[in-house]
ZAMARGU-4260 file (C-alpha; in steps of 0.2 Angstrom, whole numbers, plus 5000, padded with zeros to 4 digits):
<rodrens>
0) 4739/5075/4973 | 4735/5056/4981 | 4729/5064/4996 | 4714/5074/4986 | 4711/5056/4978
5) 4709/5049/4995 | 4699/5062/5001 | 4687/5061/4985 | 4686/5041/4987 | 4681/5042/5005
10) 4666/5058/5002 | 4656/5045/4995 | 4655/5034/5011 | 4654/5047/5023 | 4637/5050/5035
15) 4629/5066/5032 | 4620/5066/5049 | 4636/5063/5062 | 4632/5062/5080 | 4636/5076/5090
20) 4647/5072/5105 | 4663/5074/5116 | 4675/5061/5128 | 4666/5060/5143 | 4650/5056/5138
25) 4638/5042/5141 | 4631/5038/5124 | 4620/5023/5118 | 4625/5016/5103 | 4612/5006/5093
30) 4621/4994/5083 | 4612/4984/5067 | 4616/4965/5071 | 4613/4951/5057 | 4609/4935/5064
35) 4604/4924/5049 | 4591/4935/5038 | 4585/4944/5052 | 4592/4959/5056 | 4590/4969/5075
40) 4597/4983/5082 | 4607/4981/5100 | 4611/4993/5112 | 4630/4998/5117 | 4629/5008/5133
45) 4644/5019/5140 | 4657/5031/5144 | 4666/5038/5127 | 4685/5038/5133 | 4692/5039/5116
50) 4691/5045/5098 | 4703/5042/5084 | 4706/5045/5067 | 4699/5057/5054 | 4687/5056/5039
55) 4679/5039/5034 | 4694/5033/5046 | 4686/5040/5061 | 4684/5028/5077 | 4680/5030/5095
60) 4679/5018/5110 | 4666/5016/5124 | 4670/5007/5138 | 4655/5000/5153 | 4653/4989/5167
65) 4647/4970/5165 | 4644/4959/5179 | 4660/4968/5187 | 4671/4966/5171 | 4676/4983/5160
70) 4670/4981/5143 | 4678/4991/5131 | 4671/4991/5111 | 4678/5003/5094 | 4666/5011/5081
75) 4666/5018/5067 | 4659/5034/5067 | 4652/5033/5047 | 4650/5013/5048 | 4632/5008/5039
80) 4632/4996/5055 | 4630/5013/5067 | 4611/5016/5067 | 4611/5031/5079 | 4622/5037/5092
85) 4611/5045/5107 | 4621/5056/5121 | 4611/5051/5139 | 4623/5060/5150 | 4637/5074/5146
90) 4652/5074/5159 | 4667/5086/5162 | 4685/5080/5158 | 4702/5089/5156 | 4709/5075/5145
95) 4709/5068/5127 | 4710/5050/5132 | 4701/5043/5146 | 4712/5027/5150 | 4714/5031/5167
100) 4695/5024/5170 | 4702/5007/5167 | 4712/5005/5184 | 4696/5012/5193 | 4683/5005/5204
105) 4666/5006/5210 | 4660/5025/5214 | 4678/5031/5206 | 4675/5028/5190 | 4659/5043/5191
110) 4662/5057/5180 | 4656/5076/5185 | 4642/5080/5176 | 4641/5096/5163 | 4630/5107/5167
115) 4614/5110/5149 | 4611/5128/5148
</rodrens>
């Protein structure tokens, strides 16, 4: 019973166009920024390594390289903030998670691409 109300609640804030896209990817995500009352959009850049949740609840994490520092961000999937979510790059993986990337370096933190038939 509460779980059908909870599911009827969260319908209503739900994205109707969700981005199509797996762990592994590289993915640009163009985030809506406010800075005063302008408004721009920035680009996120990176591997997906995970993705959480379910429903309106649903999250997942990109992680990239700055000035030699790992940078790891969480999105919602169906936030207002999200403009778009573009996959540049598909990669093969055999895990869920890809926490593993954090202790790597250099040339080992390279995924095998997937091959677009």
């Amino acid at each position: 019973m509460s779980q059908q109300i909870i599911d009827l609640v969260e319908k209503s804030s739900l994205k109707e166009d969700v981005p199509q896209f797996e762990i592994g990817d590289t993915v640009d995500v163009h985030t809506k920024i406010l800075e005063g009352s302008k408004e721009r959009i920035q680009v996120f850049s990176g591997v997906v390594i995970a993705r959480s949740g379910a429903g309106a609840r649903e999250m997942f994490m990109v992680r990239r390289i700055v000035a030699g520092e790992g940078v790891e961000r969480k999105f919602p999937i169906h936030s207002p903030r999200i403009s778009k979510v573009e996959v540049t790059r598909s990669s093969v993986v055999r895990r869920a998670k890809l926490y593993f990337l954090r202790d790597r370096v250099g040339k080992a933190v390279r995924l095998k691409e997937r091959r677009r038939s």
